[in-house]
N, C-alpha and C positions, 0 to 999 in steps of 0.2 A: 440534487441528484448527481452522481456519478458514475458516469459513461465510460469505464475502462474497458481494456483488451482485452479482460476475460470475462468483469464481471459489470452486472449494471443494478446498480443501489441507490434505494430512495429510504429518505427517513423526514418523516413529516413531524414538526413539534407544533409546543404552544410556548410560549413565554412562561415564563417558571419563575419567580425571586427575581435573581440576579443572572439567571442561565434560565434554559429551555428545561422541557420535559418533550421527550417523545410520545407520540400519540399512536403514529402509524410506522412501517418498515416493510423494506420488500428487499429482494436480494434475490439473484438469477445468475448462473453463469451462461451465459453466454456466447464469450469466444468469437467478440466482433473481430479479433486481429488474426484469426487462426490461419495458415498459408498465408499474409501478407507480407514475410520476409522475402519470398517464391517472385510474387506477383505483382505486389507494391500497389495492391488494389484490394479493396473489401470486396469478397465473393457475397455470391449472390445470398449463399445458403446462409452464411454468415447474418447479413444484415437481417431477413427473415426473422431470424431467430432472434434478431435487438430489437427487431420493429416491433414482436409476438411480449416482448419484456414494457418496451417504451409504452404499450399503450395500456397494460396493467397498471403503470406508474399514472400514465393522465386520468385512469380511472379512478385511482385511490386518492390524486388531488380535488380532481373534482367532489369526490362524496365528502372528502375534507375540507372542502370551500378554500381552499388554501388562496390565500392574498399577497404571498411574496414568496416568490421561488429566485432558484438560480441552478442552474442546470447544466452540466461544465462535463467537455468530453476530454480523454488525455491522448495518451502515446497513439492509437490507432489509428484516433481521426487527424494527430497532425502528420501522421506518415502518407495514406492513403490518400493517391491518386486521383479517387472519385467518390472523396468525401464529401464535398460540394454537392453534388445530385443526391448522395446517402441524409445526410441532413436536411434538405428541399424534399423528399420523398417523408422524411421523419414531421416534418410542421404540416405538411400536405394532410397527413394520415392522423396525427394526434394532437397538432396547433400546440408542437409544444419547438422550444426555441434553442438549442444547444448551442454554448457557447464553446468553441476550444482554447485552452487555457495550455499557456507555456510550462515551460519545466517547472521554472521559477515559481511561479504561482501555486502552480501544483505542491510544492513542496513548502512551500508558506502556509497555504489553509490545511496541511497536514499538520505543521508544526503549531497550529494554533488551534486545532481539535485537540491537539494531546496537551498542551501546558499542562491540564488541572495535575497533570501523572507526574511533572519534572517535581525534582527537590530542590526546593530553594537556598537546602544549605550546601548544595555544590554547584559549582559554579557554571561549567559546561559541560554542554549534551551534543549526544551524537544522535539524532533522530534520524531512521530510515523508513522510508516505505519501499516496501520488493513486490512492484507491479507486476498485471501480463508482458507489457513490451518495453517499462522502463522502471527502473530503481533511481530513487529522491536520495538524499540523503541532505539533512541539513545540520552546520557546526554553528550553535547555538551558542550563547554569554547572556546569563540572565541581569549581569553588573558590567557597565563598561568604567574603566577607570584609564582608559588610553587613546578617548577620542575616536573609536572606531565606532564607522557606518553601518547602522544597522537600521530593516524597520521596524514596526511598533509593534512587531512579537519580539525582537529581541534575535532573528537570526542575524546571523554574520553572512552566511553565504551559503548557495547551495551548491550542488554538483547532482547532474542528472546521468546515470549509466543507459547505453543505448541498450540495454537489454534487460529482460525480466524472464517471467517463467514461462511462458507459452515460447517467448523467441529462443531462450535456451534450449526447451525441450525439443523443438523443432528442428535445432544445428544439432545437438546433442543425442535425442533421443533413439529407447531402447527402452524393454521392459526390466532389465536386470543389468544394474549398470558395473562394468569391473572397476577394482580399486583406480587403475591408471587413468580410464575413462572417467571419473568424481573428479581427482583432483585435478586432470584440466580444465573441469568445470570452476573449480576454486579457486585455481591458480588466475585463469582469467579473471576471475570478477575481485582477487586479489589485487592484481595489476592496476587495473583501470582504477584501484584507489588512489596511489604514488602521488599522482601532481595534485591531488587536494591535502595532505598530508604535508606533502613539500612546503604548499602557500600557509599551512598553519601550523607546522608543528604541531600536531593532536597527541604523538607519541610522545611528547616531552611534558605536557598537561598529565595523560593519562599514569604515565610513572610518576608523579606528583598526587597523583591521588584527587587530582580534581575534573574529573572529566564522570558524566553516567551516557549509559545508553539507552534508548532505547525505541522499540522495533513496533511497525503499525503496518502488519500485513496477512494474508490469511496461512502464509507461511510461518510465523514467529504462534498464530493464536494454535496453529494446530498444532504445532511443536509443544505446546504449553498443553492443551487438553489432552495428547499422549503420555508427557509425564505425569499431569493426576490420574491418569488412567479414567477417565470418563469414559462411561458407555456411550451419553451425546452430549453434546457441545452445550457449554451452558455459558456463556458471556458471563455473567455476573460473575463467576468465579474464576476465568482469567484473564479480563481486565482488568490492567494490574495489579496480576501476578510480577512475579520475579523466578529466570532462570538462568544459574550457572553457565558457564562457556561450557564444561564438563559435561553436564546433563545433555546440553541442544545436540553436542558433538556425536554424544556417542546414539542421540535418536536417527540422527541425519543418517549416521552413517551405518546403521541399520536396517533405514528406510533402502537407499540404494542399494543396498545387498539382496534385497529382496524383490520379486516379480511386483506386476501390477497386480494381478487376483490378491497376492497376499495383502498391496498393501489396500485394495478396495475394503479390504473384509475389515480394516481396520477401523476401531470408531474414531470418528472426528476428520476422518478422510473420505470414504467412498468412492464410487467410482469418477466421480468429478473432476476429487482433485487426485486421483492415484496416478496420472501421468508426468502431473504439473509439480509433484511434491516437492522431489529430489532436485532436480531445477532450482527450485527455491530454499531449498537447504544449501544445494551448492554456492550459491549468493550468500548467503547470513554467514556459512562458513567461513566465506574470502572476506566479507567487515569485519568479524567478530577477529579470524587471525590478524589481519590489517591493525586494527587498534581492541589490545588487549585486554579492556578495559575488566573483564571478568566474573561478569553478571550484566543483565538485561533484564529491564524492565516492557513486560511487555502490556500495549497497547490494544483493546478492539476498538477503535475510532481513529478518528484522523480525517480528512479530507472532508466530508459530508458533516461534519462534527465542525469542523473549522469553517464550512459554508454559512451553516445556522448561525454563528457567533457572529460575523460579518452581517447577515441579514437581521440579529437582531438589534443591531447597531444602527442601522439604517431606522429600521419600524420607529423603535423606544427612546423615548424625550430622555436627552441629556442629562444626568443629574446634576 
């Protein structure tokens, strides 16, 4: 299970082959971080509404007899003040055990939900996730031939941005955003790339032709179900897809031109994410100018996906 800022997501398997199969799934927003830029505290209303999700989750393990979990909260419970009582109120209520887990980790069991997606004939990847209150990003080498540190997925390094879509929307927000008002959005989360680009050179890979990207967030998947024009959201058909810089550009920034009523009405958004959207196009914006790479590969897994491969490592005898 996965306890972010906006949203909380369970996915229950079995052992499958060599990989899992999914059996069960839940998915809730949430919005445990909502005003905690303000407060630096999980509101009350807030938690309610994580408590009313967490205990759907221990309900569907239980009917699942589930034998080995792992349960990992991110950006909201390592910021929040009175996370400590919020998670003692959470084992109180549902005996279930939340772990909070660093940038780093976060963006390792992201990077290891998505391998099956990388291509093994290029070399490095640029893996993001664009959270509620924090953006992963990890510079991946699937071959090392220069004695660099890496662990046993294969990341080099991460870089965690202190912001995502709920905390943008919240400095940011508006229901109609003007041209000026985007691209400070972009421009910052531009920015805050420089010193990871500095320590690696990505731009000098990427115009070599050897760099892919690719994006695992609910920003990147509804960008992808707008350009097939889907009525509703279907996973199977855009995890992994692939979308042009061109294509994401000109949704994004269509998206912000326009109110919230228009873009609820929209399919694959709703009213959920109609506040949160733009925010997170403003991000994918600033990687994708950041490093050019020119198509994306996008992801619907990551994190909860990288949890299951760890725990079936644990369960399943060695070959």
């Amino acid at each position: 299970m996965d306890l972010g800022t906006n949203n909380c997501r369970l996915l229950i398997a079995v052992p499958h082959g060599s990989g899992f199969r999914v059996i069960d799934a839940f998915s809730r927003i949430v919005r445990l971080g909502q005003g905690l830029q303000s407060r630096q505290e999980l509101s009350t209303d807030a938690m309610d509404r994580t408590l009313q999700a967490l205990k759907i989750c221990a309900r569907k393990m239980a009917k699942r007899n589930v034998t080995s979990s792992r349960i990992v909260a991110t950006e909201a419970c390592r910021k929040a003040r009175n996370c400590d009582a919020f998670l003692e109120r959470v084992a109180s209520e549902t005996d279930l055990e939340i772990e909070i887990i660093s940038t780093d980790e976060e963006a390792s069991l992201a990077l290891a939900g998505c391998l099956p997606l990388l291509n093994p004939e290029i070399p490095n990847a640029l893996v993001f996730d664009i959270g509620g209150g924090s953006t992963e990003l990890v510079w991946h080498r699937a071959h090392h031939h220069d004695g660099a540190q890496c662990n046993g997925s294969g990341a080099l390094d991460t870089i965690s941005l202190p912001f995502g879509v709920v905390t943008l929307s919240e400095r940011y927000g508006g229901d109609r955003f003007d041209r000026v008002t985007y691209r400070k959005m972009v421009e910052e989360s531009r920015a805050a790339l420089d010193e990871f680009e500095t320590r690696f050179g990505i731009g000098s890979a990427i115009r070599d032709g050897q760099v892919q990207m690719l994006g695992t967030s609910g920003t990147v998947t509804t960008l992808a179900g707008l350009h097939m024009n889907l009525r509703r959201y279907e996973r199977n058909r855009v995890d992994g897809t692939y979308l042009d810089f061109s294509e994401m550009e000109g949704i994004a920034e269509h998206l912000a031109s326009v109110g919230y009523r228009e873009r609820a009405a929209m399919p694959c958004i709703g009213s959920d994410r109609a506040d949160l959207v733009v925010a997170g196009c403003a991000i994918l914006q600033g990687i994708c100018e950041r490093w050019p790479v020119g198509r994306l590969r996008v992801a619907d897994r990551g994190l909860r996906e990288g949890i299951l491969v760890e725990l079936l490592q644990r369960v399943l005898p060695a070959e």
